[in-house]
N, CA, C and O atoms as a GROMACS GRO file, in nm:
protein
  288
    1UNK      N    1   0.084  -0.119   0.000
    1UNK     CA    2   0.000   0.000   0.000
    1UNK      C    3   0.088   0.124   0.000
    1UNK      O    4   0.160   0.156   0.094
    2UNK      N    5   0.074   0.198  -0.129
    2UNK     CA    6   0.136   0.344  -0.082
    2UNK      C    7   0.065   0.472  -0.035
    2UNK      O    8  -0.027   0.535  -0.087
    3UNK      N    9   0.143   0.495   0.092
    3UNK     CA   10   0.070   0.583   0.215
    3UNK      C   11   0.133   0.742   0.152
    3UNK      O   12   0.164   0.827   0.236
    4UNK      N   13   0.149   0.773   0.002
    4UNK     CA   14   0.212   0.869   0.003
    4UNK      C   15   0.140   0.929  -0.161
    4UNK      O   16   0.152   0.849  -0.254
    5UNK      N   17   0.057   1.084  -0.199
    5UNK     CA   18  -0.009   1.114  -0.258
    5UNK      C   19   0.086   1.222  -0.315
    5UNK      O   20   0.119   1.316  -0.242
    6UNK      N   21   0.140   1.212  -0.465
    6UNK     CA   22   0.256   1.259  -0.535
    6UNK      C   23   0.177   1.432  -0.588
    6UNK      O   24   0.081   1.433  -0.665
    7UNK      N   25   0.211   1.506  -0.558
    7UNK     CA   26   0.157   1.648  -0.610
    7UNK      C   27   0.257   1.637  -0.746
    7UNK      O   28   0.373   1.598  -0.762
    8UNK      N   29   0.146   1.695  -0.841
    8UNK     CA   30   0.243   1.721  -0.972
    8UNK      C   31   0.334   1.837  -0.970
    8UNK      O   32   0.278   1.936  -0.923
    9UNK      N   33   0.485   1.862  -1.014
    9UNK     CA   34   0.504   1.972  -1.049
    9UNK      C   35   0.430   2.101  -1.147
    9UNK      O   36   0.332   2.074  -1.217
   10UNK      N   37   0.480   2.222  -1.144
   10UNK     CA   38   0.418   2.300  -1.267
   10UNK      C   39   0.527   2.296  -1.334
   10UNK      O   40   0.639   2.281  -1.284
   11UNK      N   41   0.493   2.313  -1.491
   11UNK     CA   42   0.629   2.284  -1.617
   11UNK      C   43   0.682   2.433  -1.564
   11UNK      O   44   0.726   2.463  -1.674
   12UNK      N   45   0.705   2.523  -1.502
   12UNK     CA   46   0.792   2.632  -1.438
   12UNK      C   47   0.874   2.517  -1.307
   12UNK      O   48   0.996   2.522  -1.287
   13UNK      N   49   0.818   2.458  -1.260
   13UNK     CA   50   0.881   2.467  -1.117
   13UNK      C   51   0.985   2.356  -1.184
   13UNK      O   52   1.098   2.354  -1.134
   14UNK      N   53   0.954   2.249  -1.306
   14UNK     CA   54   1.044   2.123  -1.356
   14UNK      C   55   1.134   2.208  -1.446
   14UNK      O   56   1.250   2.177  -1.418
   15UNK      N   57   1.132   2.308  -1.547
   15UNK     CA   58   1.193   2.385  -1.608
   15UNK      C   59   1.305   2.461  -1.524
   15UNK      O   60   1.420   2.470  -1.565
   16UNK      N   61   1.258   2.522  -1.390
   16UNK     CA   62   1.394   2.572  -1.313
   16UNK      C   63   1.505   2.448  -1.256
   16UNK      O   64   1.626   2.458  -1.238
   17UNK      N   65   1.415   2.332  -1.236
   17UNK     CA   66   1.521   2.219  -1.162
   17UNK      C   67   1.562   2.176  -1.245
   17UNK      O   68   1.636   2.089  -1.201
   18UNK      N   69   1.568   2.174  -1.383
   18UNK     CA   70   1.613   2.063  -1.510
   18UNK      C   71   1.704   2.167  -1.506
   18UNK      O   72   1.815   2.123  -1.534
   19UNK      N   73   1.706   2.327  -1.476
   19UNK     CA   74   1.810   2.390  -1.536
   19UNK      C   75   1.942   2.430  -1.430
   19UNK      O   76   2.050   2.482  -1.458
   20UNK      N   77   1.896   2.390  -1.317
   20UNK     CA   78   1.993   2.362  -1.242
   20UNK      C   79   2.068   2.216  -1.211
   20UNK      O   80   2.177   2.192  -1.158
   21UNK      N   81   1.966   2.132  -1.264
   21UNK     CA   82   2.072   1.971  -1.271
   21UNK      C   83   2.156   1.994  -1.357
   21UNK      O   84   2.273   1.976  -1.323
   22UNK      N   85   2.130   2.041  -1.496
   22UNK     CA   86   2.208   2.073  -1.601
   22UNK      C   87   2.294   2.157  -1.574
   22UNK      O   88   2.381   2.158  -1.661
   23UNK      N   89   2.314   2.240  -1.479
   23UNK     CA   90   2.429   2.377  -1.490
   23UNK      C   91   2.527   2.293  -1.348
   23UNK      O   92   2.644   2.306  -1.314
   24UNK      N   93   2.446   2.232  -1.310
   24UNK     CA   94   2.529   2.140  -1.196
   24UNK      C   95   2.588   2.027  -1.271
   24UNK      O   96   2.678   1.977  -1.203
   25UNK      N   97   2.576   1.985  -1.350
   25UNK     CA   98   2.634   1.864  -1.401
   25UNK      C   99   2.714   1.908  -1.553
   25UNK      O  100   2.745   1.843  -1.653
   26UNK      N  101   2.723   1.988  -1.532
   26UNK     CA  102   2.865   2.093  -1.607
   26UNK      C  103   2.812   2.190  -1.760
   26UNK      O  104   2.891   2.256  -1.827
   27UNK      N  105   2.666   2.176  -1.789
   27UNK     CA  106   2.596   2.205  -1.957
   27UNK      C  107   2.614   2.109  -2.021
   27UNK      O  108   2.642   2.142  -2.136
   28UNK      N  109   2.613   2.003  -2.007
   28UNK     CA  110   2.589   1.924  -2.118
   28UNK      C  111   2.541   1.929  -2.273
   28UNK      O  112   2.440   1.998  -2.256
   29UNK      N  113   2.543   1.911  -2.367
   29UNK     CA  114   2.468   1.951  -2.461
   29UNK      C  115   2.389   1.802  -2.494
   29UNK      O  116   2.447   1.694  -2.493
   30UNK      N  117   2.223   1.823  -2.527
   30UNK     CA  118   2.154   1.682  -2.577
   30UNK      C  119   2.125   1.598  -2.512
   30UNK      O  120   2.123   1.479  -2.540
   31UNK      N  121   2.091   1.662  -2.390
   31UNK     CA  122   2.058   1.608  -2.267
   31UNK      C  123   1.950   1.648  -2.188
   31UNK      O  124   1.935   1.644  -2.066
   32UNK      N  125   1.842   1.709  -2.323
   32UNK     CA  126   1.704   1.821  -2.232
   32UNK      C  127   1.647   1.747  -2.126
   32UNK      O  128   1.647   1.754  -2.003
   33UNK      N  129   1.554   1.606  -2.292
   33UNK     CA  130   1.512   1.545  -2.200
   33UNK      C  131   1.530   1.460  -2.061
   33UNK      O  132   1.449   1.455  -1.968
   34UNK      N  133   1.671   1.385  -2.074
   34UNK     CA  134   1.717   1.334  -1.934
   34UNK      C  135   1.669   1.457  -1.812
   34UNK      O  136   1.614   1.438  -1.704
   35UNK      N  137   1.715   1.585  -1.878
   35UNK     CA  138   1.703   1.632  -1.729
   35UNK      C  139   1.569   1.680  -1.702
   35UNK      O  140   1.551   1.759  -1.609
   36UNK      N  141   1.477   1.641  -1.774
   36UNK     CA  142   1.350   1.755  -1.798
   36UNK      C  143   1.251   1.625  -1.676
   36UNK      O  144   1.175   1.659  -1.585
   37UNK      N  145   1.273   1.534  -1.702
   37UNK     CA  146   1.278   1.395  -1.687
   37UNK      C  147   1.326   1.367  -1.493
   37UNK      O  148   1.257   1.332  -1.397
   38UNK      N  149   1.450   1.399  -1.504
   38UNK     CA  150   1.491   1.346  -1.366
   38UNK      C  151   1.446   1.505  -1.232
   38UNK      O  152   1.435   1.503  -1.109
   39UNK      N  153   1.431   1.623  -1.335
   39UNK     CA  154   1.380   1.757  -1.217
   39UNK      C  155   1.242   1.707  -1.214
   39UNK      O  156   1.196   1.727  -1.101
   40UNK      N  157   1.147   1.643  -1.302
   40UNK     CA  158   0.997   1.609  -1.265
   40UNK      C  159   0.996   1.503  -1.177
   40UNK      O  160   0.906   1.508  -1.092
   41UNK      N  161   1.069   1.413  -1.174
   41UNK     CA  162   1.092   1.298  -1.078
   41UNK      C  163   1.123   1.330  -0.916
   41UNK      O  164   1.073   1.276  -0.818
   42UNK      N  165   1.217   1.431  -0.921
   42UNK     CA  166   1.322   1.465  -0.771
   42UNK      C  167   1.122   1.565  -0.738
   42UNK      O  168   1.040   1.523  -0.656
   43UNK      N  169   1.099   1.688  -0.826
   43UNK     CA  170   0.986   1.724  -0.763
   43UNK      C  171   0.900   1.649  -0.709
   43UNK      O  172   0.867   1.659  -0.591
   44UNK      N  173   0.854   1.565  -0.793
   44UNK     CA  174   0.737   1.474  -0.756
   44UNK      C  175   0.788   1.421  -0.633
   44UNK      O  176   0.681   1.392  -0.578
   45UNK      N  177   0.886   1.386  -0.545
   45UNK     CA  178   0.947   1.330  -0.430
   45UNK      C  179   0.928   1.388  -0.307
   45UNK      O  180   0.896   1.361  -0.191
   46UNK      N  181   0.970   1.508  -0.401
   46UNK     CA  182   1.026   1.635  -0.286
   46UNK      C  183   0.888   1.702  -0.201
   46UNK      O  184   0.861   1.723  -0.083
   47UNK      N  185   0.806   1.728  -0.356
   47UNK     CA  186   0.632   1.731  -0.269
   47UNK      C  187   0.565   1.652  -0.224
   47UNK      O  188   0.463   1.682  -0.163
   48UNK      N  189   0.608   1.517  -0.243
   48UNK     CA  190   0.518   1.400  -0.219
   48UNK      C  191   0.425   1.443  -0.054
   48UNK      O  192   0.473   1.508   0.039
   49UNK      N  193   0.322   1.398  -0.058
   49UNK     CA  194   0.216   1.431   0.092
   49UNK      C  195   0.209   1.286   0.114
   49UNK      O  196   0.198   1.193   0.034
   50UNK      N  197   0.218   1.289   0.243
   50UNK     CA  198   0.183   1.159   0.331
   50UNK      C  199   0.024   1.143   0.391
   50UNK      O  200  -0.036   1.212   0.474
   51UNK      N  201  -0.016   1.032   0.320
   51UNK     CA  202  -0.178   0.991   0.333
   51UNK      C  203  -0.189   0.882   0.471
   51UNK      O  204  -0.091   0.825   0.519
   52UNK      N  205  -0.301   0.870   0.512
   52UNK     CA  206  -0.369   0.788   0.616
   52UNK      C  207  -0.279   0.794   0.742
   52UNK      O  208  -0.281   0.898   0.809
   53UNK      N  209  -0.194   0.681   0.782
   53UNK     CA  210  -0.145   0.697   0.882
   53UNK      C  211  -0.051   0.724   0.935
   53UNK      O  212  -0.022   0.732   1.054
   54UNK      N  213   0.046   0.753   0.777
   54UNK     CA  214   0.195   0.884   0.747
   54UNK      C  215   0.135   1.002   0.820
   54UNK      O  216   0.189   1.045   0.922
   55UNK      N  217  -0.023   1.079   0.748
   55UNK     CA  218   0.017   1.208   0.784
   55UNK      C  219  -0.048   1.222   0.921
   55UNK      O  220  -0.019   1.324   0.984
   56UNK      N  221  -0.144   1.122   0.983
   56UNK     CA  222  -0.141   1.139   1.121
   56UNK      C  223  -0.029   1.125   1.189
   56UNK      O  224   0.002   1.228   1.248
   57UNK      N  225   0.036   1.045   1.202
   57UNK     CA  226   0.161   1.026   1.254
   57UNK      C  227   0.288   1.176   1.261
   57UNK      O  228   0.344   1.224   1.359
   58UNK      N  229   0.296   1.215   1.118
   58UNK     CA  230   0.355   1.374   1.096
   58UNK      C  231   0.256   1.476   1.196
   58UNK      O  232   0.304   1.561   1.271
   59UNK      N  233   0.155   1.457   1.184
   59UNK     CA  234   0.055   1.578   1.264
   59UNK      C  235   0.082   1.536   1.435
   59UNK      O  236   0.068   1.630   1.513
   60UNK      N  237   0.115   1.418   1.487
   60UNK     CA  238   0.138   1.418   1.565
   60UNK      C  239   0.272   1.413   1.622
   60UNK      O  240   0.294   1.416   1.743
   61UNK      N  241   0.344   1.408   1.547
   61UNK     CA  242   0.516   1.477   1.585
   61UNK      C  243   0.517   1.619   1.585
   61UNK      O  244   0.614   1.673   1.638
   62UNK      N  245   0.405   1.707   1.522
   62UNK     CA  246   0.451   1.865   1.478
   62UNK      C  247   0.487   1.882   1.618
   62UNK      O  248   0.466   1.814   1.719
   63UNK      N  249   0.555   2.003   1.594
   63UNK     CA  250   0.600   2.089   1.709
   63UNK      C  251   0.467   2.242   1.712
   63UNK      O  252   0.425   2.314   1.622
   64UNK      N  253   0.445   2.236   1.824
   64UNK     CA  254   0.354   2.362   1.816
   64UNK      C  255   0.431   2.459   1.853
   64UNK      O  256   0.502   2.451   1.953
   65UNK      N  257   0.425   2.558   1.780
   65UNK     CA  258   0.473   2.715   1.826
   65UNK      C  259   0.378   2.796   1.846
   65UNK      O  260   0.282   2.816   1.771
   66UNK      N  261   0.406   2.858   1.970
   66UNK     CA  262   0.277   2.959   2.004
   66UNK      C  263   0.342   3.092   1.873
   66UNK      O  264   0.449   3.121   1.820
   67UNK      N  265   0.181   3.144   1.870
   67UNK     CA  266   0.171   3.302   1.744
   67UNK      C  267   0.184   3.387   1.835
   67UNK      O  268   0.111   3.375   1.934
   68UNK      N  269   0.275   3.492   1.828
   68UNK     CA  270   0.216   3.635   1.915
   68UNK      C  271   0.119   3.662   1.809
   68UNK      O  272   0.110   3.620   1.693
   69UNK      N  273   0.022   3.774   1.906
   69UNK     CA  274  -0.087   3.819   1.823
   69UNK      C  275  -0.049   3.924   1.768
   69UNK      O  276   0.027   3.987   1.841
   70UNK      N  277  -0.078   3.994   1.628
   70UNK     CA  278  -0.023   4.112   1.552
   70UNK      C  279  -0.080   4.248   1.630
   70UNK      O  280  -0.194   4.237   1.674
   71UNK      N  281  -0.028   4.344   1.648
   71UNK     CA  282  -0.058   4.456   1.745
   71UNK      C  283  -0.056   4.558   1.585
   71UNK      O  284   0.029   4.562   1.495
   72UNK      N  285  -0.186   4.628   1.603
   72UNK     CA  286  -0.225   4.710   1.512
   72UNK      C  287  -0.183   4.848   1.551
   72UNK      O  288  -0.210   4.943   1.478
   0.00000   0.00000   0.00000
């Protein structure tokens, strides 16, 4: 069973990470798709949400921080 619900990237948010795998892995030339490919993959990871008893489990580790209240 996978306890984990993949948010899609937007072709902006896979377009900036393809262009930093690529400038990290020296410019390659002819290599769009590989990287167009492996920044939609690492996103899809990176947002992944945890379903059923992942994200209870996360909700019950949070840390609560008290808010000061905003003074007008």
């Amino acid at each position: 069973m996978n306890d984990t619900l993949h948010i899609e990237p937007t072709e902006e948010q896979i377009q900036k990470e393809a262009y930093y795998l690529w400038h990290a892995d020296g410019c390659p030339s002819g290599r769009d798709l590989d990287y167009w490919l492996a920044a939609k993959e690492l996103l899809r990871h990176r947002h992944a949400r945890p379903t059923g008893a992942k994200r209870r489990r996360a909700r019950a580790d949070a840390v609560a921080v008290p808010i000061e209240p905003r003074v007008s």
